[in-house]
N, C-alpha and C positions, 0 to 999 in steps of 0.2 A: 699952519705951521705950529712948531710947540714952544713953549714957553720955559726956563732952566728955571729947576726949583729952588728955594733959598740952600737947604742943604749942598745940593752939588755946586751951586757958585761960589757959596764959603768953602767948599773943600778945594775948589780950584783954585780958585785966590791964592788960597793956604797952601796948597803942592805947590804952582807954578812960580809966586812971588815972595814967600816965606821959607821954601824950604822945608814944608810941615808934611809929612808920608800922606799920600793918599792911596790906598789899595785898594782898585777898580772891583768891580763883580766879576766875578769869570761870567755870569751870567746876567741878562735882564728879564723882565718880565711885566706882562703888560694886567694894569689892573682895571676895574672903570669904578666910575662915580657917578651915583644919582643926582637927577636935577634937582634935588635942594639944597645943594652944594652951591657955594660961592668965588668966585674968581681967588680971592683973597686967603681964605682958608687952600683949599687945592695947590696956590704960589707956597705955601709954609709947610705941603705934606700932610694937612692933616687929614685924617682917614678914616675919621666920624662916618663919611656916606657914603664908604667903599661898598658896591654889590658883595653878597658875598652868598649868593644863593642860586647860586648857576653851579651846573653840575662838578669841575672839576676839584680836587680836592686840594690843591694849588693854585696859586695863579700860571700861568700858560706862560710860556718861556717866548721872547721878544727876540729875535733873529734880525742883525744888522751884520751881512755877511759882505759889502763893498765897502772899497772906500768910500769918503766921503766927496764930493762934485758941489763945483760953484754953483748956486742959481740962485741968480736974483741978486748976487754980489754977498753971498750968502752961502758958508760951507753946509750943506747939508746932507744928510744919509739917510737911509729908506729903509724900510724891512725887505726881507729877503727870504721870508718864509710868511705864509697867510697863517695869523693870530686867530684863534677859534676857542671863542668859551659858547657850551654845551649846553642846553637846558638850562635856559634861562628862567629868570621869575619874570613876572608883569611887572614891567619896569621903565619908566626913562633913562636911558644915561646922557647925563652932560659931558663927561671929561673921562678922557686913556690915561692914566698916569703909566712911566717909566719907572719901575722900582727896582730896587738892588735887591731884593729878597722875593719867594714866590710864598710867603706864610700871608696870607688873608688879614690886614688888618695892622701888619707890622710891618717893617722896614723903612728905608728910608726912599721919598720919590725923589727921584733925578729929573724927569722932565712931567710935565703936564701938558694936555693936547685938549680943548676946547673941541668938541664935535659938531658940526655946521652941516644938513641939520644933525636936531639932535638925534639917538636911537629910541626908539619905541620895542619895547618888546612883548610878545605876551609868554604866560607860561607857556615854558617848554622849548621855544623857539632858539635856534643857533644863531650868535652875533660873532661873524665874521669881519676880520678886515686884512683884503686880500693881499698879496705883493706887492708892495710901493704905496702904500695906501695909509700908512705911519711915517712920518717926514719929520725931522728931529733935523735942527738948524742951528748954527753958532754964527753972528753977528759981529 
């Protein structure tokens, strides 16, 4: 399951109990992170050891087209289209991040996903992750 990053719980806080405007992404988009990355940094967005050597020239638009459904006592939501970054490098990824921007390197992350296991890539190789297979949870 994923993790909410510091950014979108401070903007939630801030819409939901202050009154402070929050205005959503019309879109999201799914970025990864190399395994020298740390739990700690990834929780704050930072985005030192974003991939950014896989073919597309954006990051790849994140599709959550259902509501969201109990499981686990847990509202959660899925993707609803299979996430596809292209030519890939030789690479490990640790961590999906959920980002409000598809620029490489910028924007803000909303959620963080731990990969169990991790991915292995070599040059060239397509990393998929197919319908349902991104699980985004609010406690």
């Amino acid at each position: 399951m994923a993790n909410i990053c510091t950014f979108l719980e401070t903007a939630l806080l801030n819409h939901v109990m202050r009154n402070t405007e929050y205005v959503r992404p019309a879109v999201v988009y799914a970025a990864l992170i190399d395994d020298t990355a740390v739990d700690v940094d990834v929780e704050a967005g930072d985005l030192t050891d974003e991939i950014d050597g896989y073919n597309e020239a954006n990051r790849p638009a994140c599709t959550f087209g259902t509501a969201p459904a109990q499981v686990l006592g847990k509202a959660t939501i899925y993707n609803t289209a299979a996430v596809t970054f292209t030519v890939m490098p030789a690479v490990t990824t640790k961590y999906l991040l959920i980002m409000d921007g598809n620029t490489k390197g910028a924007g803000n992350a909303l959620y963080w996903c731990p990969l169990s296991p991790e991915r292995a890539t070599l040059a060239g190789d397509t990393l998929t992750f197919p319908i349902g297979d991104i699980a985004i949870d609010l406690d």
